[in-house]
N, C-alpha and C positions, 0 to 999 in steps of 0.2 A: 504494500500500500504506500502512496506516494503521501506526500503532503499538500495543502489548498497551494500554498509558496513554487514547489516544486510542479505541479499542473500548471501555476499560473507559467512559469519558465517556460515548460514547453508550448501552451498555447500563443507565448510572445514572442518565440523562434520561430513559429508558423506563422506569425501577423494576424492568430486569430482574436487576438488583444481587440483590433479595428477592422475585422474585417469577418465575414460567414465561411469565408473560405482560403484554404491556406493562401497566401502571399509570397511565402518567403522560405527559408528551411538554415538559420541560423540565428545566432545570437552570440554576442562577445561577452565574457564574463572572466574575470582571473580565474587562471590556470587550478586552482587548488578552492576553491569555493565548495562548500560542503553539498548543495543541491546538486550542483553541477553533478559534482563526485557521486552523490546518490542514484544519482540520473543516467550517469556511464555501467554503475554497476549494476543496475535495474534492468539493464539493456535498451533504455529509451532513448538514450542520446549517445552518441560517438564523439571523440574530440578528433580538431585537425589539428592546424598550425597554431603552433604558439610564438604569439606575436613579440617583439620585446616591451620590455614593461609587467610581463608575465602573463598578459589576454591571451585568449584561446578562442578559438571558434569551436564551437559547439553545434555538431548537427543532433535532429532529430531524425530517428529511427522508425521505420514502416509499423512498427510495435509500438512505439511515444505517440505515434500518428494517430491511433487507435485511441488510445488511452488520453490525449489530447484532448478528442473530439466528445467525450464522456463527458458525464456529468463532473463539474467540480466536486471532492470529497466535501465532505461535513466540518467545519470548521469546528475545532478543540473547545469543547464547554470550558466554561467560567465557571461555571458553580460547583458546591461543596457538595460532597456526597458524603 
């Protein structure tokens, strides 16, 4: 399971951020970014080149595509249990 943070990444590498339908198929984020990193090992996103400065291009993967297009998860309750 991804996180809202992590769904929201991949639908803003697709430009589904602004648009119904993908747009685009990346996103620059530092190399070592903890979603990013979640996102490679989940198999939803691949990295390319890492640029200097430490950015990476980030693609999404025909599987992130998927999962992308899904419903946002449930945002983490606030209240006390």
């Amino acid at each position: 399971m991804i996180t809202r943070k992590q769904h929201d990444i991949l639908r803003t590498a697709l430009g589904l951020d602004e648009s119904t339908t993908p747009t685009q198929n990346h996103i620059c984020r530092d190399a070592d970014d903890p979603d990013c990193q979640a996102l490679l090992h989940a198999n939803l996103m691949t990295a390319g080149i890492r640029m200097q400065g430490g950015l990476t291009y980030f693609f999404v993967t025909d599987y992130g595509k998927t999962v992308a297009k899904e419903e946002q998860p449930e945002a983490p309750s606030t209240e006390d249990k």
